[in-house]
N, C-alpha and C positions, 0 to 999 in steps of 0.2 A: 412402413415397409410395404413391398410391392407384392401385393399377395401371391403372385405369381412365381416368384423368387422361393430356394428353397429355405425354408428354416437353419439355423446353423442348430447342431448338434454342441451341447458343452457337458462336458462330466466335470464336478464336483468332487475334490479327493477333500475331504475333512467337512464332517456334519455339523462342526461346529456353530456358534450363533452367526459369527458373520457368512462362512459360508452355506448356512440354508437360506439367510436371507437374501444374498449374493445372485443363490438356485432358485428365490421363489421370485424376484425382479427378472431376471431374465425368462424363466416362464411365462409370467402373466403379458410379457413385451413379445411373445410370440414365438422364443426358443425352446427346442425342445431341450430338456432337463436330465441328464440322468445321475446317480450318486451311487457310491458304494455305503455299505453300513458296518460293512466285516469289522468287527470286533469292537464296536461301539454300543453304547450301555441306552438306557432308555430315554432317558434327554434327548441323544440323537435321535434317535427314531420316532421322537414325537413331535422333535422341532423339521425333520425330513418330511412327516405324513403331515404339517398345519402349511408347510412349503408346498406341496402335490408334488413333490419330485418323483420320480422312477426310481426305484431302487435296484441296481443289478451286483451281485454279493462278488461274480469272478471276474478279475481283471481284464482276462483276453475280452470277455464279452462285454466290457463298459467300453476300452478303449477301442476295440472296433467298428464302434457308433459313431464315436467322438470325431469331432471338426476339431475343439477347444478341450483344453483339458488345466482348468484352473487349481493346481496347487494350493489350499490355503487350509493350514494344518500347525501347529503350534509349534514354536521356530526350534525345538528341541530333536523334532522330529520329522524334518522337512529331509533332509539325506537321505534318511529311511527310505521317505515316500520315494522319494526320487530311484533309490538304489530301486526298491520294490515295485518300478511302474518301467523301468528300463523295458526289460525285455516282451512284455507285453506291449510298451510301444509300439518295440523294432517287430513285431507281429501284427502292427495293426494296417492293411490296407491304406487307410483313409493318411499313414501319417499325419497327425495331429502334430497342430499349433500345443508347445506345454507352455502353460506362465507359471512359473513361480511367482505367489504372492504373498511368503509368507515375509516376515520382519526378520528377516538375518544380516546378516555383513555381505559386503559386497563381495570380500575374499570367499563367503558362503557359498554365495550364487553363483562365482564361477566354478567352482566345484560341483554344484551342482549341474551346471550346463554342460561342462564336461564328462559329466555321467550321462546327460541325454543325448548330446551328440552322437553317444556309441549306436542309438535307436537309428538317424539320421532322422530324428523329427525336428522341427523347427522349433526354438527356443527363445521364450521371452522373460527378460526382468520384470518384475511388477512391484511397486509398492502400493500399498493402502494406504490412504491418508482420509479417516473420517468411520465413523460408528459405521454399523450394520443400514443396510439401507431402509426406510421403515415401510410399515405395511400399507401405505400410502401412496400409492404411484406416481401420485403430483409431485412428493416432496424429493427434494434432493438425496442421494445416497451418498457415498464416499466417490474418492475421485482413484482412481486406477493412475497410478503414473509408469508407465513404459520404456523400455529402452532396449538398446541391442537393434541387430538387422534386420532383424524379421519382426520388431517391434509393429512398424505401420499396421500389420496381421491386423492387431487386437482393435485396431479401427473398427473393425467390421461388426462388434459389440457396445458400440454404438448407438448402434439400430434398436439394440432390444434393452435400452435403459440403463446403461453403464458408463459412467463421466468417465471416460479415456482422455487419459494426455499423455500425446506420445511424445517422446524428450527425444532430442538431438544429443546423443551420448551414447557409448559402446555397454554393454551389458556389466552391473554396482554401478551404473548411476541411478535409475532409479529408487533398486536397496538402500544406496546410500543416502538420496534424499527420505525416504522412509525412517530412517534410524536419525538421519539429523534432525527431522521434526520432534519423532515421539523422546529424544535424549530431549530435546527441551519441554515440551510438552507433561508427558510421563517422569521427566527427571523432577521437575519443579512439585510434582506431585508429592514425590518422594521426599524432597527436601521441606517440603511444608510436615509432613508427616514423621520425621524427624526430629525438625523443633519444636514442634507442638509439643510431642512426646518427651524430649529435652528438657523445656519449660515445665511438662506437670512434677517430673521429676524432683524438680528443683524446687516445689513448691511457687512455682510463677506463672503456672498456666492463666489465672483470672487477669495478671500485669498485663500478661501479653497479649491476651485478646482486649483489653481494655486499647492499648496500645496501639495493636493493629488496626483496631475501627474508628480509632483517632487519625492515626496517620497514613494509613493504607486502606483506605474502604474498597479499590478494586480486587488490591490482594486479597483482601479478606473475604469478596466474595466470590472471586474464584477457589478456595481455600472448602468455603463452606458447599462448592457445585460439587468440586472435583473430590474432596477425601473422604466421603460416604460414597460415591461411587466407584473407586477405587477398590475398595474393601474385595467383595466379589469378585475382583478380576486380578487381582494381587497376584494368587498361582501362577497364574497365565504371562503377568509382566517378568517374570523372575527371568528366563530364556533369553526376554526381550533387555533385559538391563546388559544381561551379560555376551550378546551378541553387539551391541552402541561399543560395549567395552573394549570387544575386539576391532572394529570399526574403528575409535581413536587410535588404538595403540599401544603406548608405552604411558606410564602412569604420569612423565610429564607434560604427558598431553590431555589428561585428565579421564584415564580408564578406569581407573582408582574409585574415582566420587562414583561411575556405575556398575561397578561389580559391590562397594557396597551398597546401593540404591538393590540390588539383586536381591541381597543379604536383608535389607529391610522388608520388601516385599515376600519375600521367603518367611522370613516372622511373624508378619501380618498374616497373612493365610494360614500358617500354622495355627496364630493366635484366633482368628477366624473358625477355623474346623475346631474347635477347644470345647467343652462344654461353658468353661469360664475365660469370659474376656481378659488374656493377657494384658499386659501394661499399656502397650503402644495401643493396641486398637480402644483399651477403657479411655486413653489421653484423647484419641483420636476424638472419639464418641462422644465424649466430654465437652469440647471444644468447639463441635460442631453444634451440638444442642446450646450448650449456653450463651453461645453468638451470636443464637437464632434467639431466643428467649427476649 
């Protein structure tokens, strides 16, 4: 970037992992940073201070800075934000660019745009597609997929280390390529973490891993990357199953297999926070170690 050229300004709504790492990539790329922390617990605030973000706690005064203002906050509560960032929008000077990034339906996102539009600030679809960026500025981060008319906007994020791909499509196309990946990606997860569980049930867990690593060596070791990683983030997919759900439809279009994929990862997390490994995550746990073994 042309040092001469001013910094873009981007606020940060959700402290989350992806979005501090999101906040500390576009910092060290030469963007100035800034994040709220209002009503977030200590994680946030220690994964926001290893980011160097800024942290400004009232709205009027985050979004009066802001160029950019990336939405990315966990899909349960992405309305909220929206509803709760309106009118300090429609207050802010600079109108800001907002992206919605979180993983919802594309019937979401218009909902959502239609509550930013009441600001007249300019509004963009975003998906994510790829982990948090890592603390390595060489490597690759996630790819930002865009759409809507004011999509080209988010070009300009570019410059300061963020894989932008602006799609040719009106605002839920992006959303929707978002939820079409992780339905297969994050579904297939699910679906392994089912039968796994399925099979110990059944007294068949050793057959089938016997099995798998006879006949499916790729399955198996995607199987073995993906369902210890999974575990941690379960909480978080649950939102995410059940928003793909509403995305297909009607159950003959297969909404059915992700609101119970919801339903699983809901139980995993549960059994997760547990002092004792419930069933599903002991099959889980089981399967993974004796695979490796």
């Amino acid at each position: 970037m042309d040092e001469r050229e001013k910094a873009e300004v981007v606020a940060i709504i959700g402290a989350g992992e992806m979005g501090a790492a999101v906040g500390r990539r576009l910092r060290e790329s030469g963007a100035s940073v800034l994040t709220s922390l209002r009503g977030r617990g200590p994680q946030s605030v220690e994964r926001v201070r290893r980011a160097g973000l800024e942290v400004i706690d009232d709205d009027d005064a985050l979004l009066r800075r802001a160029d950019f203002v990336l939405s990315i906050v966990p899909p349960g509560v992405a309305v909220e934000v929206a509803q709760r960032m309106r009118d300090p929008l429609a207050r802010s000077p600079r109108r800001p660019v907002f992206a919605e990034c979180n993983a919802i339906s594309p019937a979401a996102v218009k909902r959502i745009a239609q509550i930013v539009s009441e600001s007249r600030c300019r509004f963009v679809d975003a998906g994510i597609i790829g982990g948090p960026p890592p603390s390595d500025r060489g490597a690759a981060g996630p790819r930002f997929y865009v759409s809507g008319p004011e999509a080209p906007a988010m070009a300009r994020l570019a410059r300061y280390g963020l894989d932008i791909a602006v799609m040719e499509g009106p605002i839920g196309a992006a959303s929707g390529l978002k939820l079409s990946y992780a339905g297969l990606t994050k579904g297939l997860t699910a679906l392994g973490a089912a039968m796994v569980a399925g099979a110990a049930r059944a007294g068949l867990a050793d057959a089938l891993r016997a099995e798998l690593a006879r006949s499916q060596p790729d399955l198996t070791a995607r199987l073995l990357r993906h369902l210890p990683a999974m575990v941690p983030k379960a909480y978080r997919w649950v939102a995410e199953m059940e928003e793909i759900a509403e995305f297909l439809g009607g159950e003959d279009q297969g909404s059915a297999i992700y609101l119970g994929a919801a339903r699983l990862y809901e139980r995993i997390a549960r059994e997760s926070a547990a002092e004792d490994s419930g069933e599903v995550l002991a099959a889980v746990s089981g399967f993974c170690k004796l695979a490796k073994a």
